[in-house]
C-alpha positions as CSV (number, residue, x, y, z in Angstrom):
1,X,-5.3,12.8,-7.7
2,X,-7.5,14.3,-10.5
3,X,-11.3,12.9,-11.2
4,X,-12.7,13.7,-14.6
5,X,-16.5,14.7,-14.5
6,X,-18.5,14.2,-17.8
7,X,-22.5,14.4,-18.0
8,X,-23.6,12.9,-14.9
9,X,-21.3,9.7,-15.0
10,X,-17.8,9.8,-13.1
11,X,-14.8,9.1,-15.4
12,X,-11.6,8.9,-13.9
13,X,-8.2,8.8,-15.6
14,X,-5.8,6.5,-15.8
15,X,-3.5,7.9,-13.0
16,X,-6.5,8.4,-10.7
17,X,-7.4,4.6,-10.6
18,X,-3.8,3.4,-10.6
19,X,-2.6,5.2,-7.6
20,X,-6.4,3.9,-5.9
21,X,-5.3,0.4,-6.9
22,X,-1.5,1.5,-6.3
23,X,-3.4,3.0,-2.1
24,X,-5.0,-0.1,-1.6
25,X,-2.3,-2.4,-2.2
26,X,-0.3,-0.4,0.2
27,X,0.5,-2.6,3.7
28,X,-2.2,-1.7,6.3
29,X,-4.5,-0.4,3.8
30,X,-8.0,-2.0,2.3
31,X,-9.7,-0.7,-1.0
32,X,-12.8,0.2,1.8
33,X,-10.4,2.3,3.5
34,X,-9.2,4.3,0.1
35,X,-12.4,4.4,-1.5
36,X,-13.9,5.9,1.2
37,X,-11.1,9.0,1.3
38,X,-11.4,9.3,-2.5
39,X,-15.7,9.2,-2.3
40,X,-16.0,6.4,-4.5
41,X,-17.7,3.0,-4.5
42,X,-15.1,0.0,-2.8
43,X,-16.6,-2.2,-5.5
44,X,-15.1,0.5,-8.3
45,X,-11.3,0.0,-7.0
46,X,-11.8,-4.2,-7.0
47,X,-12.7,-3.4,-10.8
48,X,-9.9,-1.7,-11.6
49,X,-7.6,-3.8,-10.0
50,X,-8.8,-6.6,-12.1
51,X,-8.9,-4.6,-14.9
52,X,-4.8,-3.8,-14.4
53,X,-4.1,-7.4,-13.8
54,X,-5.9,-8.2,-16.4
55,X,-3.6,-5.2,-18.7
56,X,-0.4,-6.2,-17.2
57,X,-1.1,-10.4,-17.8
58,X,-1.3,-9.0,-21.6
59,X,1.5,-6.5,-22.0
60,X,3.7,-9.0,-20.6
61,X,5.0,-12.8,-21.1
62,X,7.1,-14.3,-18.9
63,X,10.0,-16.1,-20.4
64,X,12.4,-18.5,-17.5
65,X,10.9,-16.5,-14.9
66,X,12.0,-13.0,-16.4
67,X,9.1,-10.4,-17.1
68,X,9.9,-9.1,-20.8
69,X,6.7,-6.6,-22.4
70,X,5.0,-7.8,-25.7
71,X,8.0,-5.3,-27.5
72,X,10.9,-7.4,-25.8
73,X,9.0,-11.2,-26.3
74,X,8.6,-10.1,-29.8
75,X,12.3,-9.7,-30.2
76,X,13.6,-12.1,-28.3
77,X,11.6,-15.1,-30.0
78,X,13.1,-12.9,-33.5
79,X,16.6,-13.5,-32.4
80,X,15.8,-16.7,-31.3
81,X,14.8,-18.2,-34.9
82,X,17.8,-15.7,-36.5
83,X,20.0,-18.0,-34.0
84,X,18.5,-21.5,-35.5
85,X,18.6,-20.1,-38.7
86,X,22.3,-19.2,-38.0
87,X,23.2,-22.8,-36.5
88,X,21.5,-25.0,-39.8
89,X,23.6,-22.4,-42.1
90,X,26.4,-23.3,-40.0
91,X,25.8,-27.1,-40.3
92,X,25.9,-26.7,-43.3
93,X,28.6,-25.2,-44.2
94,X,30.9,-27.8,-41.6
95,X,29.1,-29.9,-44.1
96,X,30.1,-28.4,-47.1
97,X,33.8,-27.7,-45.8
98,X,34.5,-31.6,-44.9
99,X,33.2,-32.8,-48.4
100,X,35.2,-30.1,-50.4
101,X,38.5,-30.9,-48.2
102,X,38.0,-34.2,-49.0
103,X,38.1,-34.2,-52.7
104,X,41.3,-34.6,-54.7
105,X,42.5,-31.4,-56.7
């Protein structure tokens, strides 16, 4: 794992604190355990697991128990109104059929 050093604050990327939350997560392990191997705070992995709950909660809906990202829940509520849309245009032409075979020529 790579820590990036900047002016006398830590800054870590993005793959350093997801495989410290990804460690601590692991079975038999505790954020105390994996924060003490990678020389950081405990406290600091506890923040970024929240912070990637927090992420994931937003870059994905949940729709009948499936997991679909904010790209896919976009689309699939599109297709869903394209489908109503679809079904009333159908109705109405059922509608439109019936009457027009009805009428004498």
């Amino acid at each position: 794992m790579t820590k990036k050093t900047k002016n006398k604050y830590n800054h870590y990327t993005e793959d350093f604190r997801r495989e410290a939350v990804r460690r601590s997560d692991l079975p038999g392990a505790s954020a105390v355990e994996v924060a003490r191997e990678l020389g950081i705070h405990p406290g600091q992995i506890y923040n970024w697991r929240r912070q990637c709950k927090r992420l994931s909660d937003k870059q994905f809906n949940t729709v009948n128990g499936v997991d679909y990202s904010q790209e896919e829940s976009e689309e699939i509520r599109k297709l869903k109104r394209q489908i109503s849309d679809l079904k009333e245009e159908n109705e109405f032409l059922k509608k439109a059929t019936a009457h027009f075979s009805k009428e004498k020529w």
